[in-house]
C-alpha positions in Angstrom: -12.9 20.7 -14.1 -9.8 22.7 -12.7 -10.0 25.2 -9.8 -10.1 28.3 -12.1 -13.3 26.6 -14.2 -15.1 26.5 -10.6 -13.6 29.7 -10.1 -14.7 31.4 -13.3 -18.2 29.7 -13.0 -19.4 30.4 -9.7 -17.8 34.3 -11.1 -20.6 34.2 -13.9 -23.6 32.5 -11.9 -23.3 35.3 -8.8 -21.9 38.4 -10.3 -19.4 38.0 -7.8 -15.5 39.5 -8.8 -13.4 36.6 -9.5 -11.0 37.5 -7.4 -13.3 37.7 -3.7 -14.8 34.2 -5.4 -11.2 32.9 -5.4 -10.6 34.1 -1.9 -13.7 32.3 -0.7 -12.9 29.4 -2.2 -9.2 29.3 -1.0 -10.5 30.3 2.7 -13.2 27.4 2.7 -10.2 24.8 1.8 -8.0 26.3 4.7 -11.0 25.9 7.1 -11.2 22.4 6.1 -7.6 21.1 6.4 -7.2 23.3 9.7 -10.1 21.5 10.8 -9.5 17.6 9.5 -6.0 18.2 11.0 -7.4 18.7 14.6 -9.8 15.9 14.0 -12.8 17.9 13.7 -15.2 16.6 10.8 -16.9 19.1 8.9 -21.1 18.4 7.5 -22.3 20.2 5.0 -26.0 19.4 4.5 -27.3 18.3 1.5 -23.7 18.0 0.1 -21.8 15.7 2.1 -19.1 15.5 4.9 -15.5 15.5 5.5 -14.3 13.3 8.0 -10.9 11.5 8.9 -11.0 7.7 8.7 -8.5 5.7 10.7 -6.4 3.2 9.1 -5.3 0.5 11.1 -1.1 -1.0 11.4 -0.3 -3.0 8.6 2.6 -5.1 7.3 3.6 -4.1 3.8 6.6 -5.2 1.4 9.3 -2.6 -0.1 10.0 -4.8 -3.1 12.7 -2.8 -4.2 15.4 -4.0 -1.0 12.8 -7.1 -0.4 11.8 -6.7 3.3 8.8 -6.1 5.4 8.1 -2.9 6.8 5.5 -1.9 9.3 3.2 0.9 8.3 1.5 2.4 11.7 -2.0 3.1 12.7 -2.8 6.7 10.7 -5.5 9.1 9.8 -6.5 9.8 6.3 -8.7 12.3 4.8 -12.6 11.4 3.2 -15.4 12.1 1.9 -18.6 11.1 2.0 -21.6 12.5 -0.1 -24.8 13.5 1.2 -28.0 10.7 0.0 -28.9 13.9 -1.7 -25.9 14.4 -3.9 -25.5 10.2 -4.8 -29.2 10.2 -6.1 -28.3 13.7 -8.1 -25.3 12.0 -9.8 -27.0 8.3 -10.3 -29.9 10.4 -12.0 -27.6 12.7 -14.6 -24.6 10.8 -15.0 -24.6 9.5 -18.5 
């Protein structure tokens, strides 16, 4: 499912013009990266939360000039579903 099918459904379900429904949708995804990038999780209940999750220093190996480089201690963006949402998908998945 693209952006434009979540788009054009949430347009049919509501009644809502496509074009405020895109706006939303392109505002709530600004709010989240504005607010991962200043650390801030976000919790949306009965859905699931976006949070930052450290990773720690590492060694790694560029294979390509065969050397080890050092890859330093950053964040990365996550996910994590709400109980709610995991027992939803376990129980409709096919």
């Amino acid at each position: 499912m693209t952006k434009a099918d979540i788009i054009a459904e949430i347009a049919e379900k509501t009644g809502i013009d496509k074009a405020d429904v895109s706006s939303a949708l392109e505002s709530f995804f600004t709010v989240v990266k504005d607010n991962l990038s200043k650390s801030e999780p976000i919790y949306v209940r009965g859905f699931g939360s976006f949070v930052n999750k450290k990773r720690a220093q590492k060694v790694a190996r560029n294979i390509s000039k065969n050397e080890s480089i050092v890859i330093d201690e950053h964040f990365i963006p996550s996910f994590k579903p709400a109980k709610v949402f995991v027992e939803q998908v376990k129980t409709h998945a096919k």
